[in-house]
KEROBA-486023 format. One line per field, with one value per residue (C-alpha): residue number from 0; residue in one letter; chain; x, y, z. Coordinates in steps of 0.25 Angstrom, whole numbers, plus 5000, padded with zeros to 4 digits. Example, Ala and Ser with C-alpha at 12.3 -4.5 7.8 and 13.67 -1.06 7.14 Angstrom:
BEGIN
resi <- [0 1]
resn <- [A S]
chain <- [A A]
c1 <- [5049 5055]
c2 <- [4982 4996]
c3 <- [5031 5029]
//
This chain:
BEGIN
resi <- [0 1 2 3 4 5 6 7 8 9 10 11 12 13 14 15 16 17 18 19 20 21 22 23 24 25 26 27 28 29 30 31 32 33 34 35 36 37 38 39 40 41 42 43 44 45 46 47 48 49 50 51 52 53 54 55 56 57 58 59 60 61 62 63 64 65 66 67 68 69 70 71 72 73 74 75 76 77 78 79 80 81 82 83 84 85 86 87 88 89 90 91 92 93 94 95 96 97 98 99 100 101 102 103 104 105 106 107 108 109 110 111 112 113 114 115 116 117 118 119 120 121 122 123 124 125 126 127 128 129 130 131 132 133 134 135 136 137 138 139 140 141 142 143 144 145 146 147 148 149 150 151 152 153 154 155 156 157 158 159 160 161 162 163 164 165 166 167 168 169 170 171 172 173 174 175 176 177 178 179 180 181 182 183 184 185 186 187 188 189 190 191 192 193 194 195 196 197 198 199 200 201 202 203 204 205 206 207 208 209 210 211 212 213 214 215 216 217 218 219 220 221 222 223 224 225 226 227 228 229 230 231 232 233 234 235 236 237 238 239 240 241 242 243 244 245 246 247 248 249 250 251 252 253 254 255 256 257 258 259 260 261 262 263 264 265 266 267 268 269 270 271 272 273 274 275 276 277 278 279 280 281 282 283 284 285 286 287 288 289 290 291 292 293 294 295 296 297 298 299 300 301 302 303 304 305 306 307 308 309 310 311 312 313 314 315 316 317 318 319 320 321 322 323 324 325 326 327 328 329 330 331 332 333 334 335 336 337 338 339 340 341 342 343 344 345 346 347 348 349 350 351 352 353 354 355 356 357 358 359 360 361 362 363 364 365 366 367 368 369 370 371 372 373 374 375 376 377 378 379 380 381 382 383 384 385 386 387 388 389 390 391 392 393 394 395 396 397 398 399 400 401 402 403 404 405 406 407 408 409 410 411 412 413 414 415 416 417 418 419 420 421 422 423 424 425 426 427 428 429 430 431 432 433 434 435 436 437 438 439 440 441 442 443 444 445 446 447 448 449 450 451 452 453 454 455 456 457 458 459 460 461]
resn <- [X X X X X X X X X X X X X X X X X X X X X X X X X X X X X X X X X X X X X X X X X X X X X X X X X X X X X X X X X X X X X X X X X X X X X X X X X X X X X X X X X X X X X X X X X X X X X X X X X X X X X X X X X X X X X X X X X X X X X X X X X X X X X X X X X X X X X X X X X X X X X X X X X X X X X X X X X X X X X X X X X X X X X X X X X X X X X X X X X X X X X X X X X X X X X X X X X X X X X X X X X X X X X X X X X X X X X X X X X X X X X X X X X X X X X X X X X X X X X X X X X X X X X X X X X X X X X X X X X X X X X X X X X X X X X X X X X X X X X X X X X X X X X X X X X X X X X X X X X X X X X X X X X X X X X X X X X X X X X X X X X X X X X X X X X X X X X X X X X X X X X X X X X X X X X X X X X X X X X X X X X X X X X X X X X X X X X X X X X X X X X X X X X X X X X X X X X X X X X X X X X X X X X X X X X X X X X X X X X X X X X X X X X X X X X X X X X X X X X X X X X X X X X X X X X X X X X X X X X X X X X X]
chain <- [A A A A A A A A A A A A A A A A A A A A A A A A A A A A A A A A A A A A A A A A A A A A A A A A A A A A A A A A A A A A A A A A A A A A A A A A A A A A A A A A A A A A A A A A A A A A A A A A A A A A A A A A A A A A A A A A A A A A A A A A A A A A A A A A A A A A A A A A A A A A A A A A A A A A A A A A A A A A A A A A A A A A A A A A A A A A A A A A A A A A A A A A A A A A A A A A A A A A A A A A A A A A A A A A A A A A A A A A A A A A A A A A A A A A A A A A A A A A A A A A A A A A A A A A A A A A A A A A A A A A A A A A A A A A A A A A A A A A A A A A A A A A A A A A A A A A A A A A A A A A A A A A A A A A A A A A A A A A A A A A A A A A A A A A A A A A A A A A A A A A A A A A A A A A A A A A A A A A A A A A A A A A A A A A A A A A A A A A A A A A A A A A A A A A A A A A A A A A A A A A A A A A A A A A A A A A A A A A A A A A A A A A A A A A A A A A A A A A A A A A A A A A A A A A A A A A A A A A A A A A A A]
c1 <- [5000 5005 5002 4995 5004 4992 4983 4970 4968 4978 4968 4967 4983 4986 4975 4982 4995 4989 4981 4995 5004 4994 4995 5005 5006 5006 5016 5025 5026 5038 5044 5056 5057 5070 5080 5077 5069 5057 5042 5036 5026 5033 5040 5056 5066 5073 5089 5095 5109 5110 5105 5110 5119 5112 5101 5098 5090 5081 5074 5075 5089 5098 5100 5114 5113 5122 5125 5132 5135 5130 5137 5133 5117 5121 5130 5119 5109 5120 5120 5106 5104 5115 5108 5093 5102 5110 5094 5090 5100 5095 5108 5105 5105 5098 5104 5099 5108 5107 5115 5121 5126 5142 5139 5133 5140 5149 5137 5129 5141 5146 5133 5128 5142 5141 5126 5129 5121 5130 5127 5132 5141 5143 5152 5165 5177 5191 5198 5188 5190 5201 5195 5183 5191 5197 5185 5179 5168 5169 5169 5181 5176 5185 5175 5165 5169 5176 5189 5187 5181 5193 5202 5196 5200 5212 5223 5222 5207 5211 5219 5208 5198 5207 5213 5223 5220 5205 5196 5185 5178 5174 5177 5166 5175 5186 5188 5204 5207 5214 5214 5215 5203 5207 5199 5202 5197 5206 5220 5216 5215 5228 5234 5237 5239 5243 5239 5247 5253 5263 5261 5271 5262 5249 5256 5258 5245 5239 5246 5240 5227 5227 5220 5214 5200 5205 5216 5224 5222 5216 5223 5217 5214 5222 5210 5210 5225 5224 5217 5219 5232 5235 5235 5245 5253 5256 5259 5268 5276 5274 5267 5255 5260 5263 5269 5261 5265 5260 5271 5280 5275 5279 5280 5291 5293 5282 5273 5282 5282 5267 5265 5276 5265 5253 5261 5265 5251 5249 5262 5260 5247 5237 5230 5219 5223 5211 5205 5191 5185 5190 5197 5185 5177 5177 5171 5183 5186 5171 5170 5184 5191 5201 5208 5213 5209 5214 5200 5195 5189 5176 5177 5174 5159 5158 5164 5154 5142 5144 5152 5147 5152 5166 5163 5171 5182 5187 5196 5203 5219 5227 5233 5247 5258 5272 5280 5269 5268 5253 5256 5256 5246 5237 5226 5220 5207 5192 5182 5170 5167 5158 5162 5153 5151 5157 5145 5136 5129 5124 5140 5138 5125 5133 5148 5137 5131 5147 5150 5137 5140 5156 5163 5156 5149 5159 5149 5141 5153 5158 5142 5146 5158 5151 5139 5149 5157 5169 5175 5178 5186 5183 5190 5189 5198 5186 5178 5188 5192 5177 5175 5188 5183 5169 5171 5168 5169 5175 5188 5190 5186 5202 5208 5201 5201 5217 5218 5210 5219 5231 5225 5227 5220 5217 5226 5219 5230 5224 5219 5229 5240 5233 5232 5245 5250 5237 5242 5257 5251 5245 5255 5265 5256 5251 5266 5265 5276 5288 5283 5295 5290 5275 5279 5287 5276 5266 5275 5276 5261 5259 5269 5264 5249 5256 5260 5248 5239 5249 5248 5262 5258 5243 5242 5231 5235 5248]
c2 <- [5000 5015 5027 5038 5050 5059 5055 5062 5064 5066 5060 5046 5045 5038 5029 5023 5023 5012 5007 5004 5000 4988 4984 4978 4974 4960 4964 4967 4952 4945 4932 4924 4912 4903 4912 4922 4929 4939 4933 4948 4953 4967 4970 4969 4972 4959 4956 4954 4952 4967 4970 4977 4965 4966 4956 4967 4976 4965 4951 4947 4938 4944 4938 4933 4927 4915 4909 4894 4884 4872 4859 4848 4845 4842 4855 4862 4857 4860 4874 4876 4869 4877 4892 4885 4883 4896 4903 4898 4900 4917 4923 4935 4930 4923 4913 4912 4904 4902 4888 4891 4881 4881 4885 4897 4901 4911 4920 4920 4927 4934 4940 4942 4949 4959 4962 4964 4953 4942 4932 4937 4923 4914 4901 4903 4895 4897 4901 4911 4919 4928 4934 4935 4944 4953 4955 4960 4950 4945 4949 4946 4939 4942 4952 4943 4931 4928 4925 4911 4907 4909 4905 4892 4889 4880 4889 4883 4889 4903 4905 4900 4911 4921 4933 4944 4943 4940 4930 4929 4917 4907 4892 4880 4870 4866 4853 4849 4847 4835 4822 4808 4798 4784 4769 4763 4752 4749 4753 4741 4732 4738 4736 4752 4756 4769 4781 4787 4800 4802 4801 4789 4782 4787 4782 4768 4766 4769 4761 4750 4755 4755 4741 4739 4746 4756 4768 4771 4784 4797 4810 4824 4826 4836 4846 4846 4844 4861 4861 4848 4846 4860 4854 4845 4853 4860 4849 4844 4857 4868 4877 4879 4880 4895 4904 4914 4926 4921 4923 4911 4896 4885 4872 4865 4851 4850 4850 4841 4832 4833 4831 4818 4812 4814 4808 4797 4794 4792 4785 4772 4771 4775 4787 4785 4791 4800 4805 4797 4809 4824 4826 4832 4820 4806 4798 4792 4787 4783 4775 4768 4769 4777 4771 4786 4798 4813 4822 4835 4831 4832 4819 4813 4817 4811 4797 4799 4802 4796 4784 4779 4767 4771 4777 4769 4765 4779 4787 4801 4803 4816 4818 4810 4820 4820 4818 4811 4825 4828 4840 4849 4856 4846 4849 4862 4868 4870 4873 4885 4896 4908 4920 4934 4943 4958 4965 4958 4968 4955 4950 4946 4939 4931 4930 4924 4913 4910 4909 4901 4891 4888 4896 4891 4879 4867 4857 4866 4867 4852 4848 4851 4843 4834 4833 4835 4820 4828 4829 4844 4852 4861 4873 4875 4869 4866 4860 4851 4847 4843 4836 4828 4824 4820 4814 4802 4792 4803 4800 4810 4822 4822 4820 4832 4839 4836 4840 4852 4858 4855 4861 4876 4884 4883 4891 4905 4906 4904 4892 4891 4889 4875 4872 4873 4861 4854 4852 4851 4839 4834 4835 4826 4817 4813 4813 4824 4834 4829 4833 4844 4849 4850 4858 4868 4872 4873 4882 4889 4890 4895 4907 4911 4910 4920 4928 4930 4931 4941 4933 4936 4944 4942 4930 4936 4928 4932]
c3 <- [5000 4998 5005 4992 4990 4997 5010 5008 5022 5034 5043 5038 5037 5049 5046 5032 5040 5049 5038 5028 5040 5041 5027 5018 5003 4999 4988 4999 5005 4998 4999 4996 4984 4986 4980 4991 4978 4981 4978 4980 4969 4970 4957 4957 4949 4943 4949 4937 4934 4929 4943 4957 4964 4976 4983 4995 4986 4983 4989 4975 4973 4962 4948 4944 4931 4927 4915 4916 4904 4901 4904 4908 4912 4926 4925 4922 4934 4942 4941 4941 4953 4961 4955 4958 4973 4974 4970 4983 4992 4993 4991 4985 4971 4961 4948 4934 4927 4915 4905 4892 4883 4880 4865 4868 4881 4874 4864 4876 4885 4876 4872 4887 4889 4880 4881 4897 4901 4905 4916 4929 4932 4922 4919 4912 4910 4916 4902 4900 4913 4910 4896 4904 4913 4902 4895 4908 4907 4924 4936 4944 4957 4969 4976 4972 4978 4992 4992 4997 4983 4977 4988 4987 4973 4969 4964 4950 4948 4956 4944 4934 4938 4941 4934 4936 4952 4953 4952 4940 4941 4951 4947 4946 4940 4935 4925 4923 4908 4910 4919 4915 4915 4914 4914 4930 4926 4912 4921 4928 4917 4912 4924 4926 4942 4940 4935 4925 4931 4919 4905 4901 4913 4905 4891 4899 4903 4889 4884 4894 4891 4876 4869 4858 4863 4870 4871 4883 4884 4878 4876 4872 4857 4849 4848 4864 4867 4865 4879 4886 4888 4895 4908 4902 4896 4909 4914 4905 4902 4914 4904 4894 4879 4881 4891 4899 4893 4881 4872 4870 4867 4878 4869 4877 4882 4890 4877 4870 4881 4881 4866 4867 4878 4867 4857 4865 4867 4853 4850 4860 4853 4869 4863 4850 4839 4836 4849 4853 4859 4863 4875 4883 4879 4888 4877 4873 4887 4890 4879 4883 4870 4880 4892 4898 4894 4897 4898 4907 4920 4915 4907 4922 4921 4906 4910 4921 4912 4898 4903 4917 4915 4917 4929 4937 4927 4926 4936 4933 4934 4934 4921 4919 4918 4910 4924 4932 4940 4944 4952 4941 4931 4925 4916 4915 4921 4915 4921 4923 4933 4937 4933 4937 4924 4925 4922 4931 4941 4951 4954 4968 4964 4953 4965 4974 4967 4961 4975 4978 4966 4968 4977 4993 4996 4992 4991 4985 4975 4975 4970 4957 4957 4960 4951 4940 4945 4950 4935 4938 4948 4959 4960 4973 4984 4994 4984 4978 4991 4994 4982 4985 4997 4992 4975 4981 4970 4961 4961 4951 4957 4964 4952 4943 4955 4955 4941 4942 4954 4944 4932 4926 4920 4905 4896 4891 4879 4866 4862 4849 4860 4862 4848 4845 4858 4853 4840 4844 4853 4841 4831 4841 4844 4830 4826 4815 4821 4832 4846 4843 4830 4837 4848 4841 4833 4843 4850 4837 4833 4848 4845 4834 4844 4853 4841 4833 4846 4853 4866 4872 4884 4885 4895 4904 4915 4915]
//
């Protein structure tokens, strides 16, 4: 009720005073849904991203809009869950997520950036972070986060999602590039005990593995050896294929040593010929045509899937070295994370629900590791020390996790780096050019990269 801008007569005044302090609007009574939203029918302006960052102003919960990708279905349920969870919970804030397919990932964002209407947190890879940074795309995320986020992280991933002295994202997983997958049950019957650790001891057990139905061992194809084998050739030489100023190529023994144990493969005869699927894909180690295969750490959840009935004839081992050393960097790390868009007005609202999602609760955290079958890592230290103590059956999950905290991060040179070791890889191991021959001109093909590009001096991380 309101009072009218005139009272027609002084007398009556006090009588509509003890006539409005008894009554009250019904549009006035309000009451709160399970995501601490407002039910009243008085009109209220929306929360949208674009909006004030603040739930004080307003019972109603503010927007943050969040774009994920689309992966695997479970993936997916995951993730809806968890918003469908963290809506309930009354913090202040309120998801929408929405999934986009891989194929369209990039026109969509690059159209919602430039029209100002990106999602206020969003997935995005490692290897993507630092241009992101450069183009002024994200927030960095120091004062957004507590410090004992990013404290909790293992040293490896700090540097992964850091740049020039702050933090830019916030990791969900991690994926080491390489681990060897091999059949428990066919080292038995081939009387192997041990492990390989080095790679004459992997050539030997492929060797005892190889019949006339199946190969000893899977090695990357050539198209992948440009991204696969970074971990090993780190590990193999020191160094990646170029220094970090970026202007002088690092084509040494290492690579050659590297290069002699892919030929070697082929030359005693372990190895197909032709490679039965791509390096990412299991299908050629579920369909037992392959005794021991090198693949990512997500190959776990394909066996697990696609090939039950290996479940219990598989195991995963560290990848063999040159020296048999397996305290040195060993594959390289992909994976996702959260980062908060720079021209989002609701950051706080987007910090909270990254904080909500991977930074606090470690079971909370450890659920998805474990709904994904432990074939990815936890960047954290709490959480991979929980999911060591409770994989269960998994006995995996320690050795990815291993992996993971021996992995770098992958390279952000040009990819036409890659290409040239791929093909100097491929030429020696198909026996088209001396392992010399093949080295040299991949350290002369990434010279000339360096040169045409201009990349001496413009290593963003140095």
């Amino acid at each position: 009720m309101r009072f009218k801008k005139v009272l027609a007569m002084v007398l009556t005044s006090v009588m509509l005073v003890l006539a409005l302090t008894g009554c009250k609007s019904d549009s006035s009574v309000t009451g709160s849904d399970k995501t601490g939203g407002n039910s009243s029918t008085e009109a209220k302006p929306d929360a949208d991203k674009k909006g004030s960052d603040s739930s004080s102003s307003s019972e109603e919960p503010v927007k943050v809009v969040v774009w994920n990708q689309i992966f695997e279905p479970w993936n997916q349920e995951f993730f809806t869950e968890k918003a469908e969870e963290y809506n309930s919970l009354g913090r202040g804030y309120v998801v929408e997520q929405e999934f986009i397919a891989g194929d369209a990932w990039t026109e969509r964002m690059a159209s919602a950036q430039a029209a100002g209407t990106a999602p206020d947190t969003y997935v995005l890879s490692y290897n993507n972070i630092v241009s992101a940074v450069r183009d002024g795309l994200i927030l960095p995320l120091n004062d957004l986060l507590p410090k004992e986020a990013f404290d909790d992280l293992n040293d490896n991933v700090k540097d992964m999602v850091s740049f020039e002295d702050k933090y830019w994202a916030y990791p969900q997983l991690v994926e080491p590039s390489t681990v060897l997958f091999y059949r428990t049950d066919l080292f038995e019957q081939a009387g192997i005990t041990k492990v390989p650790t080095t790679w004459d001891e992997l050539i030997e057990a492929g060797k005892k593995l190889t019949t006339n139905e199946i190969f000893g061992l899977s090695i990357p194809d050539f198209p992948s050896m440009g991204w696969c084998t970074w971990g090993m050739q780190y590990a193999s030489s020191g160094h990646l294929a170029i220094n970090d100023n970026w202007d002088t190529p690092l084509i040494d023994q290492g690579y050659i040593d590297l290069a002699n144990f892919y030929k070697r493969c082929y030359d005693e005869g372990i190895v197909p010929a032709q490679a039965l699927s791509g390096y990412a894909d299991m299908k050629d180690f579920g369909e037992e045509s392959v005794a021991m295969k090198f693949c990512g750490s997500w190959g776990v959840g394909q066996i697990l899937n696609d090939y039950p009935e290996l479940a219990d004839k598989f195991a995963v081992a560290v990848p063999p070295t040159k020296d048999g050393n397996q305290d040195t960097i060993l594959a390289t790390n992909g994976g996702w994370t959260y980062v908060i868009d720079a021209k989002t007005k609701v950051a706080e609202g987007a910090a909270d629900y990254i904080s909500w999602l991977l930074a606090e609760d470690v079971e909370t955290c450890a659920e998805f590791f474990e709904i994904a079958k432990f074939a990815k890592a936890a960047p954290r230290k709490s959480v991979g020390e929980y999911i060591s103590a409770n994989s269960g059956d998994s006995s995996w999950a320690e050795t990815v996790n291993y992996v993971s905290a021996h992995a770098i991060a992958e390279p952000i040179y040009p990819w036409d780096i890659s290409v040239a070791v791929s093909l100097m890889f491929e030429n020696t191991s198909l026996g088209m050019m001396s392992v010399e021959d093949a080295a040299a001109e991949a350290a002369t093909s990434i010279q000339a990269i360096i040169d045409n590009q201009q990349l001496a001096g413009t290593n963003p991380k140095k």
